[in-house]
N, C-alpha and C positions, 0 to 999 in steps of 0.2 A: 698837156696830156702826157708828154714825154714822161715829166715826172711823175704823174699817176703809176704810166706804168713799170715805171723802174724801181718806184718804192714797192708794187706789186714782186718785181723780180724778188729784190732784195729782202723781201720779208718770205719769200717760199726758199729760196738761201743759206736766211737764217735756218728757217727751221727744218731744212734738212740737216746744217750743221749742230743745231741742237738735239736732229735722234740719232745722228752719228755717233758724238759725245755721248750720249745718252746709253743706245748703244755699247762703246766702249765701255764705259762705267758698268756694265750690266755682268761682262764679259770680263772686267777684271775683277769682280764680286764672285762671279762664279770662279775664276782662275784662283780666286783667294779662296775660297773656302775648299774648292780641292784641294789647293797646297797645306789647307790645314786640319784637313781632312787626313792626307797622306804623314802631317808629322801625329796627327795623334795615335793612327795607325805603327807608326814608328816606336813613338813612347811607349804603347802596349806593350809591344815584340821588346823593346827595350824591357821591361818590367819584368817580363816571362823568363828574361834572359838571369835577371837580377834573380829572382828570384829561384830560378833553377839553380844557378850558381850557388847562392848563400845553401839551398839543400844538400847538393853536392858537399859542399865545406862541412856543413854537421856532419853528414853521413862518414865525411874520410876522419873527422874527428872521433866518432863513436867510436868508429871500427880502430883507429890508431887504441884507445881504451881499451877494446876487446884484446886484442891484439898485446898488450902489456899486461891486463889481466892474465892471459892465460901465460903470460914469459914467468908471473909472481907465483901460477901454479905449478907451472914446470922447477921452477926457482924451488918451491917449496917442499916439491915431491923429492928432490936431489937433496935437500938436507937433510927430509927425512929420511931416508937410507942411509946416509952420512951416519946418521946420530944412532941407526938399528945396528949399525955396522956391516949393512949388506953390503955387496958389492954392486961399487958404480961404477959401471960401463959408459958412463955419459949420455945413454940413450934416453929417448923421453917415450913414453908411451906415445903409440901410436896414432890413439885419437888425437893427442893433441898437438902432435905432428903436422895432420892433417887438419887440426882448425888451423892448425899457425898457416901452412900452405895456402889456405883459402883464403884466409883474411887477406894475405900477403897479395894474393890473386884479387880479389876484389878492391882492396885499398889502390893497387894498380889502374887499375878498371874505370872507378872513381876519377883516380887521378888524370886517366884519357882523357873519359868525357868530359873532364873541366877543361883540358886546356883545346880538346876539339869545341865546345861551348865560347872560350873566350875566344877562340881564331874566328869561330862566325861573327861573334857581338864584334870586334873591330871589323870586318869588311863589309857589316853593314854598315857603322857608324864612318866606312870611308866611302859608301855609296851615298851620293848626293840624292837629295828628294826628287822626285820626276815633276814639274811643276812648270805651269805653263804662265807666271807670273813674271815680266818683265823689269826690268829695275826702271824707275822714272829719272830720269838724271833733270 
């Protein structure tokens, strides 16, 4: 009888150790799909980050064009004076004083928010994932 009831013990035992495990395994399915939950979440913000970036880059690109553009009109206005024989004071007309100012202000600008943009994308990419996944050794 002894043994009756010890293989009884031994089998209610087992299978609490089997919904323990069971259990666990449940818990680190969940523990895994929020840690990959949180890196897709990650890649997103990462992507947004790219992608604002590469904007940024055309936008300072265009405007560095605009900005030589209008040096080639300045450039052009001065020789032709040169060539009327007016006199040239070296001044440029004043609108285009004032695009160069701006552009010069905005190319700045641009230039900010990219390197404020990449100072966030590294101190996120040096924040670890919050994640409740343990290593198995």
């Amino acid at each position: 009888m002894a043994s009756f009831s010890q293989s009884i013990n031994k089998l209610g035992s087992d299978n609490l150790a089997v919904a323990r495990i069971e259990a666990a395994e449940k818990a680190k399915d969940r523990s895994t799909a929020e840690a990959a939950q949180q890196l897709e979440m990650a890649q997103r913000e990462k992507d947004r980050f790219f992608q604002k970036q590469q904007s940024l880059k055309k936008d300072i690109s265009q405007l560095r064009k605009d900005k030589r553009s209008y040096l080639c009109q300045l450039g052009e206005r001065e020789e032709k004076r040169r060539r009327e024989g007016g006199a040239v004071d070296g001044s440029a007309p004043d609108y285009l004083k004032d695009a160069m100012d701006n552009l010069t202000a905005e190319i700045e600008e641009k230039h900010q928010t990219l390197r404020e943009l990449l100072e966030n994308e590294y101190t996120l990419a040096a924040m670890p994932l919050k994640s409740n996944v343990t290593p198995q050794h």
